[in-house]
C-alpha positions in Angstrom: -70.9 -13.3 22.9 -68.6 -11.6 25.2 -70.2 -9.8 28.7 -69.5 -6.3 28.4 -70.3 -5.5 31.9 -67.4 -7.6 33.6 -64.0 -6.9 32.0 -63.2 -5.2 28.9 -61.7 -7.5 25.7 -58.1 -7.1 25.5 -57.2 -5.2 22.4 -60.2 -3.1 22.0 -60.4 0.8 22.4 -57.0 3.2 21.9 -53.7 2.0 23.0 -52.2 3.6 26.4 -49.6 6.0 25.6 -46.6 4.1 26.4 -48.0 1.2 24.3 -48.3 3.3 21.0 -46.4 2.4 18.2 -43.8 5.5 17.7 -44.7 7.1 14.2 -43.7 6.1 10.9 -39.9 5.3 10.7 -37.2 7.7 9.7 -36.4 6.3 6.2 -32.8 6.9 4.9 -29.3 8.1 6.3 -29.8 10.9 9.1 -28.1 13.8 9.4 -24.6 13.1 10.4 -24.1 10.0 7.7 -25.4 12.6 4.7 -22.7 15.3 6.4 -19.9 12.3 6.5 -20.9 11.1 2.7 -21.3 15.0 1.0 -17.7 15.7 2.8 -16.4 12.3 1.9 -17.9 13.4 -1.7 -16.6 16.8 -1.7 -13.3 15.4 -1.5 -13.1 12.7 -4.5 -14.6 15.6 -6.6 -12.0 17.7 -6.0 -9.1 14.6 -6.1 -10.7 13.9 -9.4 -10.6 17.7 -10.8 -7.1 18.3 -9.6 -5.2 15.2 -10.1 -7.1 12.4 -11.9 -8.0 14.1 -14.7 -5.7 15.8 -15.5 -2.9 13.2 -14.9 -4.8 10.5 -16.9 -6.3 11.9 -19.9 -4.8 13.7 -22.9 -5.0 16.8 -25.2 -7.7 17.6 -27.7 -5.5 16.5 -30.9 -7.5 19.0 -33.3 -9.5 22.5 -32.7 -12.7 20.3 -33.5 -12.7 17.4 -30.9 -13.7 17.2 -27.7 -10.8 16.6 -25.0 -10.8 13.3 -23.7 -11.3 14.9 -20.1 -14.3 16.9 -20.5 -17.0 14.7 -19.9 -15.2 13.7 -16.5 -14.8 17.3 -15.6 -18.5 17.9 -16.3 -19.0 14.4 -14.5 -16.7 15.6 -11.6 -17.9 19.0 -11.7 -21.6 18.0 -11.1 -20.8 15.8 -8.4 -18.9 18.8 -6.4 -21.7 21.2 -6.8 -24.2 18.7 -5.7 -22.2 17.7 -2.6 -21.5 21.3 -1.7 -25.7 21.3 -1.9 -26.2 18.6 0.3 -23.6 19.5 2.9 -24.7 23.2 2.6 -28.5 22.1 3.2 -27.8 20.2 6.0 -25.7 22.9 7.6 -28.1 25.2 7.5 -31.1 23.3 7.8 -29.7 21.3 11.5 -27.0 24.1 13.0 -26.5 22.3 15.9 -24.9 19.9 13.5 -22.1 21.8 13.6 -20.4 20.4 16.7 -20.8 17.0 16.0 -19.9 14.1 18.1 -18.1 10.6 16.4 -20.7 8.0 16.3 -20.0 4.3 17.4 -21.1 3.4 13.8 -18.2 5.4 12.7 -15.5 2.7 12.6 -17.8 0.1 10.0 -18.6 3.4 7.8 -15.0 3.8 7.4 -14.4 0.4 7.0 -16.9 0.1 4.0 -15.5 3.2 2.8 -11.9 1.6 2.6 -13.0 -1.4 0.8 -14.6 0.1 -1.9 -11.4 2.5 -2.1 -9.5 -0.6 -2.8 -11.9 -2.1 -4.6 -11.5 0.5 -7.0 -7.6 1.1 -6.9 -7.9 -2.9 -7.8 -10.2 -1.8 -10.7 -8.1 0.9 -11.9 -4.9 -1.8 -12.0 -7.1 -4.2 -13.3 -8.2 -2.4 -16.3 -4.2 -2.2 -17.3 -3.6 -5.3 -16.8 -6.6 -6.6 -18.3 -7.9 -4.6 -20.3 -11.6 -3.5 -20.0 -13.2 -6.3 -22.0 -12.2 -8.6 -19.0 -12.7 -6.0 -16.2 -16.2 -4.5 -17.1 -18.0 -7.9 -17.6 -16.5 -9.1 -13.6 -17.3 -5.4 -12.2 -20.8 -5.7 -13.8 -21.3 -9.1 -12.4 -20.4 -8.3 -9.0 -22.7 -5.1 -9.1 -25.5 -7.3 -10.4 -25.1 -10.0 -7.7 -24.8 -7.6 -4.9 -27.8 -5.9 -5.8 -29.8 -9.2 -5.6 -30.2 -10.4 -8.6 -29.8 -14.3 -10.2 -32.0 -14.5 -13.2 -28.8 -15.7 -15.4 -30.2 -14.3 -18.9 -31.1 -10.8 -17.0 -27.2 -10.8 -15.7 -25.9 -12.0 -19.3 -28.1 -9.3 -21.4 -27.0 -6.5 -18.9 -23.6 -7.8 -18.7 -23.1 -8.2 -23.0 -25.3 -5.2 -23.6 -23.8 -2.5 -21.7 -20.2 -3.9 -22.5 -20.7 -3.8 -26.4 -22.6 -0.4 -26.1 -19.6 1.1 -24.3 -16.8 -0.7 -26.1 -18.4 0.6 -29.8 -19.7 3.4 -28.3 -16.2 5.1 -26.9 -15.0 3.5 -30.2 -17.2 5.1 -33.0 -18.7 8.0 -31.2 -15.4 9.6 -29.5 -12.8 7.7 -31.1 -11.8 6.2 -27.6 -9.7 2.8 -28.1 -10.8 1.5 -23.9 -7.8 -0.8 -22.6 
């Protein structure tokens, strides 16, 4: 039994002020990062409508197929609109945004984002060299491992399931032969 007359018991009754935990978190990228990605965003949409696609895929051979590029134009499309949102949203939403200032974080975003550029340029050569049956199984495997997991059977059904489902698939449904 304590004696409530002498001293109060450390821990009991609200915290001071300056003691209080500040509220919950801010969860996810802040302002500035989602104004850096939407731009960053904004611009492989548009290097993808204007050059990419156009430079890499080929002619509908009849009036009844489907152009090889139209599923990356509605794919690239879709991705420009919904970047314009975001960057839009934020814009409007924080105008004092609109002057803003480098972070020091800037120089490891950029980083990151030039390693996955090369990642993927080494992708792109990769599936010419290689061909995809080679490619998709490492690119799946490194996607898998990154994201944490290391059940062996979940990594091999992913890995052999969505490889056969797009080789056949591009194959039978849109008469795409995949390098």
């Amino acid at each position: 039994m304590t004696d409530r007359t002498s001293k109060p018991e450390t821990g009991a009754g609200p915290a001071p002020e300056e003691n209080r935990p500040a509220a919950e978190p801010a969860a996810g990228p802040g302002p500035r990062q989602e104004l850096a990605a939407g731009a960053v965003l904004i611009g492989l949409s548009l290097f993808a409508l204007f050059w990419l696609i156009p430079n890499h895929t080929g002619e509908a051979t009849s009036d009844l197929e489907v152009a090889p590029g139209f599923f990356p134009q509605i794919a690239a499309v879709s991705l420009l609109v919904l970047s314009v949102l975001l960057v839009g949203h934020r814009l409007i939403r924080f105008p004092k945004l609109r002057s803003i200032q480098p972070e020091t974080g800037g120089v490891a975003v950029l980083s990151e984002i030039a390693i996955l550029a090369a990642g993927g340029l080494l992708v792109a050569w990769a599936l010419g060299a290689a061909g995809y049956l080679v490619v998709a199984p490492a690119v799946m495997l490194a996607g898998l491992l990154a994201g944490g997991e290391r059940r062996w059977w979940i990594i091999g059904l992913v890995i052999a399931g969505v490889t056969a489902a797009t080789w056949f698939g591009a194959d039978r449904l849109f008469g795409v032969v995949l390098p």
